[in-house]
C-alpha atoms as one frame of an Amber mdcrd trajectory, in Angstrom:
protein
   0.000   0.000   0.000   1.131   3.534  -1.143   0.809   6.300   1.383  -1.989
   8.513   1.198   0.187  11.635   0.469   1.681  10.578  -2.688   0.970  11.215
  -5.947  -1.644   9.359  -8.117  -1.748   8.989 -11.712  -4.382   7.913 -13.775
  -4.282   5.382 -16.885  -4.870   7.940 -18.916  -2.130  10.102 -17.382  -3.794
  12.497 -15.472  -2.191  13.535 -12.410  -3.717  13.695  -8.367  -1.178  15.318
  -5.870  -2.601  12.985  -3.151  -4.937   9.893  -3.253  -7.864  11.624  -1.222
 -10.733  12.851  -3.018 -13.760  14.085  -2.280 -17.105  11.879  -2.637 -19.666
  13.068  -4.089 -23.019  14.455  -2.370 -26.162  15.936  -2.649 -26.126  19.704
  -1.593 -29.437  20.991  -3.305 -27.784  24.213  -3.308 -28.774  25.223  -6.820
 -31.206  27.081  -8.485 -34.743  26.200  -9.119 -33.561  25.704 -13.155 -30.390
  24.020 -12.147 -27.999  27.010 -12.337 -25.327  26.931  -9.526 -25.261  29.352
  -6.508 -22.397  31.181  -5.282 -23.032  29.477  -1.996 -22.355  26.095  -3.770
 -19.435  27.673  -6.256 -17.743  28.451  -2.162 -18.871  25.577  -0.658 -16.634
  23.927  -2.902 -13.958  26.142  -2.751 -13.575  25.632   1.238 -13.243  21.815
   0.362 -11.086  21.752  -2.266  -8.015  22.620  -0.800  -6.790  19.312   0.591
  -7.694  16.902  -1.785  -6.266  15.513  -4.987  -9.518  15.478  -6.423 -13.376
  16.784  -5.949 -16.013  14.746  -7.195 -19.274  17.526  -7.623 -22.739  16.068
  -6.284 -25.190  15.415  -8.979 -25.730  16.741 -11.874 -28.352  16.263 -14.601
 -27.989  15.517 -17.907 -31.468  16.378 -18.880 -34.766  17.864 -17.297 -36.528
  14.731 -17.105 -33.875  13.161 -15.362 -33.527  15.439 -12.516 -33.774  13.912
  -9.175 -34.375  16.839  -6.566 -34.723  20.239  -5.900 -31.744  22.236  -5.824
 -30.135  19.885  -8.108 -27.056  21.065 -10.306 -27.781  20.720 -14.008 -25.098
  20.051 -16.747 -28.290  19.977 -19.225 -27.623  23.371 -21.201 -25.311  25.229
 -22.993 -26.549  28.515 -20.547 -25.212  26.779 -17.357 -21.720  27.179 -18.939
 -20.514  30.163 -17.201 -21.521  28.798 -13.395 -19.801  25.935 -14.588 -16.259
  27.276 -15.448 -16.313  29.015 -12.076 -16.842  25.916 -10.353 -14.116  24.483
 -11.837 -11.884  27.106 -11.835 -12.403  27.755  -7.509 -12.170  23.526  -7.661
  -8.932  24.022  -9.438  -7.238  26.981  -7.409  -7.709  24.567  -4.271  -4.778
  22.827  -6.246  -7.565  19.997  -6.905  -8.761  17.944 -10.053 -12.426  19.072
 -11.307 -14.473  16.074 -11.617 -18.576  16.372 -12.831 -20.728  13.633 -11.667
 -23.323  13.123 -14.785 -26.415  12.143 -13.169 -30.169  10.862 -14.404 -32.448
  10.232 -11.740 -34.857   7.679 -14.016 -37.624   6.324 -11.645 -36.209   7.924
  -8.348 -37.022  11.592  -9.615 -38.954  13.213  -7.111 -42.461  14.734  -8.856
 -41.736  17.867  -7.695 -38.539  18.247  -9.267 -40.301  17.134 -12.321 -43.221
  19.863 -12.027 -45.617  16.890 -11.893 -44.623  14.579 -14.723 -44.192  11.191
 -14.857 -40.316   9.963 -14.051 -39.206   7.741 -16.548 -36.993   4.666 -16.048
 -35.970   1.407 -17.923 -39.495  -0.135 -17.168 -43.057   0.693 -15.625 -41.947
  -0.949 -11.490 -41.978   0.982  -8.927 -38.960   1.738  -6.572 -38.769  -0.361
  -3.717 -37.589   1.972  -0.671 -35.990   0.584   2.450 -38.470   3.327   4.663
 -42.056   2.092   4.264 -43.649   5.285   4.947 -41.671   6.396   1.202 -44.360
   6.069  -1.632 -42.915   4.962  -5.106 -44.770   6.174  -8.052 -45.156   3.815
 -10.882 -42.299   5.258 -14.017 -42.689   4.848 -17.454 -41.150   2.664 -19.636
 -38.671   5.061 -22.062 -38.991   4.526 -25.549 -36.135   3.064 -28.090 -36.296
   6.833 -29.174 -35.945   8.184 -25.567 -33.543   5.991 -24.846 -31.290   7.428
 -27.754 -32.126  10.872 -26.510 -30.664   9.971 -22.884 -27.027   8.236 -24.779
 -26.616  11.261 -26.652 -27.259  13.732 -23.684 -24.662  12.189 -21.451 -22.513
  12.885 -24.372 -23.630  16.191 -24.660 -22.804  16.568 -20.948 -19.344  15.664
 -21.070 -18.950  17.798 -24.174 -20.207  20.699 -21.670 -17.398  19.640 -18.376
 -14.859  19.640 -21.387 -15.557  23.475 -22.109 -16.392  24.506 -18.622 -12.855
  23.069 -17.506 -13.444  20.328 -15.919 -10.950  17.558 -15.386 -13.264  14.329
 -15.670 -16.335  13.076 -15.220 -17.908  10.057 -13.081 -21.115   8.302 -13.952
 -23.423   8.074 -11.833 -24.323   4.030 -12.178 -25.137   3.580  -8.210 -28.152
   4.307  -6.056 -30.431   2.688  -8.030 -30.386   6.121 -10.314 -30.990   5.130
 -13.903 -27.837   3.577 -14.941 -28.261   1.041 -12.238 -32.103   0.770 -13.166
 -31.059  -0.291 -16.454 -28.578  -3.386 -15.073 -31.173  -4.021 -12.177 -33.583
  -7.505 -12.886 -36.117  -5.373 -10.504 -36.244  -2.395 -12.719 -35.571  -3.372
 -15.766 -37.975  -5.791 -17.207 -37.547  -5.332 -20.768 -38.330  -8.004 -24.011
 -36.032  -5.311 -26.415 -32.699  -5.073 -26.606 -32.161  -3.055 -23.605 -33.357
  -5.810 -21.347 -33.463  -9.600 -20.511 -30.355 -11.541 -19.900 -27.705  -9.386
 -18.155 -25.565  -9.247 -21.330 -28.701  -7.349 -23.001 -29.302  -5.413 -18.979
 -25.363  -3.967 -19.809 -26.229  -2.269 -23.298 -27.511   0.961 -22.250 -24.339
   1.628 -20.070 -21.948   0.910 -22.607 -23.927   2.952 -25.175 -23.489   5.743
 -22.627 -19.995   4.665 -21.810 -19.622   4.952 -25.664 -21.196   8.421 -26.158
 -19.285  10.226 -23.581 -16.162   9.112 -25.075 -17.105   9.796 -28.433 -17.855
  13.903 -26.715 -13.929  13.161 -25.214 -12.484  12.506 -28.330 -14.119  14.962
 -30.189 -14.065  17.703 -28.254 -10.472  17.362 -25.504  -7.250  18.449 -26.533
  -6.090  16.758 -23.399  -6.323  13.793 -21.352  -9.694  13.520 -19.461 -10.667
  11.404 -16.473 -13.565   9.173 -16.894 -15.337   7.419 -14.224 -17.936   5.140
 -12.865 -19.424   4.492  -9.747 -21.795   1.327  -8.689 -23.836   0.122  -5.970
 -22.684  -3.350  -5.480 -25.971  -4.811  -4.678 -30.039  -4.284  -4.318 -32.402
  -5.668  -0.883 -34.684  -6.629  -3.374 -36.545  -9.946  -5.070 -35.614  -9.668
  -8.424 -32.530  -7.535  -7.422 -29.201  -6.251  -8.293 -26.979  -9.054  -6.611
 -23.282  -9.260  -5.921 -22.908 -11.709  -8.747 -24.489  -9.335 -11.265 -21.656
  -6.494  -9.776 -18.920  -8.687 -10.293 -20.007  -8.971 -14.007 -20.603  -5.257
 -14.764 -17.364  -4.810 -13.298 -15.997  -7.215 -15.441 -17.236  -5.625 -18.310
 -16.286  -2.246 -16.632 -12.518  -2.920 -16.943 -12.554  -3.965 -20.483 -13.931
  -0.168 -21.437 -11.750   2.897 -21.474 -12.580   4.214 -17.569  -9.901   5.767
 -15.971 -11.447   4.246 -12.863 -14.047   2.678 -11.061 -15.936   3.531  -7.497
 -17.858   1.414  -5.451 -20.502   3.238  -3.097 -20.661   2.099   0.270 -21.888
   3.525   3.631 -19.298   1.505   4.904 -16.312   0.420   3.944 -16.465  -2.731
   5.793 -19.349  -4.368   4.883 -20.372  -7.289   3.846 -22.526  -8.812   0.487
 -25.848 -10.063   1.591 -24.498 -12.758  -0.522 -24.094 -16.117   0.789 -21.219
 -16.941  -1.528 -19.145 -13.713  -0.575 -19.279 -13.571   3.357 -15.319 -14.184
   4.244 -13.937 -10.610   3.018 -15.358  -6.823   2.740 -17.331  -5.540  -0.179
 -14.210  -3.504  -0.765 -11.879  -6.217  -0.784 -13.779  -8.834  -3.361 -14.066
  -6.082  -5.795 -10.631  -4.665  -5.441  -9.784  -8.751  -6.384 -12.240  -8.923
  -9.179 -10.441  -5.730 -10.670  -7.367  -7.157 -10.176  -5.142  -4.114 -10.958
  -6.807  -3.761 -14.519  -8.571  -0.049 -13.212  -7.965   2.277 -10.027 -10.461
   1.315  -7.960 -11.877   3.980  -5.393 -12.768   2.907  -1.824 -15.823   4.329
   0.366 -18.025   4.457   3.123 -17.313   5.748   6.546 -13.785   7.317   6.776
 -13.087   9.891   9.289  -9.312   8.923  10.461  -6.069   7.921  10.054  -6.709
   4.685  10.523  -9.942   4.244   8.266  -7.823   5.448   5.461  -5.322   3.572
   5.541  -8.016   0.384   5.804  -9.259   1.151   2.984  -5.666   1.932   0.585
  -5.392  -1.922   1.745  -7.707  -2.387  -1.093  -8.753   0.590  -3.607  -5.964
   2.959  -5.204  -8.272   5.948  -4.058 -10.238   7.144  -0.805 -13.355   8.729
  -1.231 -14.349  10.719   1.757 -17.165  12.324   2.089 -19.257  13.294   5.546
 -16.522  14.037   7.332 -15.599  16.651   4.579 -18.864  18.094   4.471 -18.649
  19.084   8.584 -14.825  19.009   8.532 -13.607  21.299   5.339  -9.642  21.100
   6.220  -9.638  17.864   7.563  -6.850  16.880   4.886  -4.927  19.548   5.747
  -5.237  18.353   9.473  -4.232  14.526   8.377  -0.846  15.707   6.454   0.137
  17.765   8.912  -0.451  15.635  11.912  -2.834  17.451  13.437  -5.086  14.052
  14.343  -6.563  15.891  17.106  -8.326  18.439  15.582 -10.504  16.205  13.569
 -13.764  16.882  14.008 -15.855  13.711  16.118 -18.751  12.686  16.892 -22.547
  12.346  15.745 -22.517  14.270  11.839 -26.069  14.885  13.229 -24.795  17.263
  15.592 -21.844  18.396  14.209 -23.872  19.826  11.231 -25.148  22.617  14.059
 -21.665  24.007  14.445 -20.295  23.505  10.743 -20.980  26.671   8.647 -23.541
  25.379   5.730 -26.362  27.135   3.737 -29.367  27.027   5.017 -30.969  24.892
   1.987 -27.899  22.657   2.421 -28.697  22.552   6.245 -32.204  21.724   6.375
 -31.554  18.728   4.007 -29.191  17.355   6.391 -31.646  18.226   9.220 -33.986
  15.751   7.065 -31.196  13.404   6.114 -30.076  12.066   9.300 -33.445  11.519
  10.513 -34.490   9.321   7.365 -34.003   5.530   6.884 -31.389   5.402   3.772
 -32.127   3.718   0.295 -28.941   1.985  -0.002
């Protein structure tokens, strides 16, 4: 295991200056129409500083597939100019610039849709671990539709090119659309979109395809691409561990520049009968097999944690602790251990200086049941 401190360099040849980088999360700082906020552009800024790289929270590739209000939008040409200063303040923190492109599919909350129907691989429901959460029935998205959503995460990426951004990560976790598409519980097509998991796969790697068709039209320098997962779904049909290991498998064959699992914790264990003897972390860091960087996830707030998890991804992801603890890189390369902020994030969101939108979604978070 490398230390934390040193540099990292992409397959592609894209530099970190550390292997720390900030995980993305929801803010809902925006805009109503998408556009970002200064208070987001800063809230950035403050975090930027330590890392080698800042993944951005959410954003949408097109109106439909908006997930929330407040969300960030990468959906139009006329969010350009918020854009470039985000990445510019991300970049004179000495840190990479990495856009998550996001589509929300059947977990797009009506209002953020003004009232129309969400679309998603297939007309199910989401299943939500909190029973008092009502899923609304999606509809299925047409051939044509389907097309529309390839092209716009190519479109996208075009967009982070010319705003200055450094990468982009795919948002293929959370049971968001990407994962909808892969899932046997959302996706319950007879087309070529759906079926046997070879068929479940097709939509990401048209997607995986159109975004680097935008890179290679469109860079005139090396450009991170990314991909995060969800390694499994609580449900019957479901997204299990054995389907992960495949997309992964397909996942290393592509172009990525890396790959990161989402966890809550980077310690857990697959429901999976088969996979009960190591971490989450540790079977897919084996499955890779040193073919992709792999970033680790889920719970890191010391020195300890991080080095747990370098035992088996190329990358840390950190992300609470950021969010009520801006410097706490700084504090971890310079020793300063005992100025990490502790205890409940519940609490510690009371003391941390956040927007008030950003604030009051935390308030909400942390008294929710997670949809992991």
């Amino acid at each position: 295991m490398a230390a934390f401190n040193e540099n990292f360099t992409f397959p592609n040849g894209r530099k970190l200056r550390n292997k720390i980088v900030m995980s993305p999360m929801t803010t809902v700082q925006s805009f109503f129409d998408g556009t970002l906020t200064q208070d987001e552009i800063q809230y950035y800024a403050a975090r930027a500083k330590g890392v080698g790289a800042v993944i951005t929270g959410s954003a949408n590739v097109q109106d439909n597939g908006k997930g929330w209000q407040g969300e960030l939008s990468i959906a139009h040409d006329d969010k350009l100019p918020e854009l470039k200063q985000l990445a510019s303040v991300i970049h004179n923190g000495g840190a990479q610039a990495i856009v998550q492109l996001f589509h929300g599919g059947r977990m797009s909350e009506p209002e953020a849709l003004l009232g129309k129907q969400a679309l998603s691989a297939s007309a199910v429901p989401a299943h939500h671990r909190d029973p008092k959460v009502l899923s609304l029935t999606p509809r299925a998205m047409t051939v044509e539709e389907i097309h529309e959503t390839v092209s716009a995460f190519g479109d996208a990426t075009r967009r982070a090119i010319q705003a200055g951004f450094d990468g982009v990560e795919l948002h293929g976790a959370n049971t968001y659309l990407l994962q909808q598409f892969f899932s046997p519980h959302s996706n319950r097509r007879t087309d070529a979109y759906g079926g046997s998991q070879e068929k479940r796969y097709v939509f990401i790697k048209e997607v995986l395809d159109s975004v680097f068709q935008a890179i290679d039209t469109y860079a005139d320098k090396p450009f991170i691409v990314g991909y995060r997962f969800s390694p499994e779904e609580f449900t019957t049909p479901g997204l299990s561990f054995e389907n992960t290991l495949y997309l992964v498998n397909q996942l290393v064959q592509t172009r990525l520049d890396y790959l990161h699992v989402s966890l809550n914790d980077y310690r857990r264990i697959t429901v999976s009968d088969q996979y009960q003897e190591k971490s989450i972390l540790q079977y897919i860091h084996e499955t890779i097999a040193g073919k992709k960087p792999l970033i680790g996830v889920g719970g890191i707030r010391t020195r300890q944690d991080i080095t747990n998890v370098l035992n088996h991804a190329e990358l840390a992801a950190v992300g609470q602790q950021l969010l009520i603890d801006p410097n706490w890189v700084q504090k971890l390369i310079t020793q300063h251990d005992a100025d990490f902020v502790t205890g409940n994030f519940a609490d510690a969101i009371n003391y941390t200086q956040l927007s008030r939108p950003l604030y009051d979604f935390l308030v909400a978070r942390y008294h929710s049941t997670p949809n992991i």
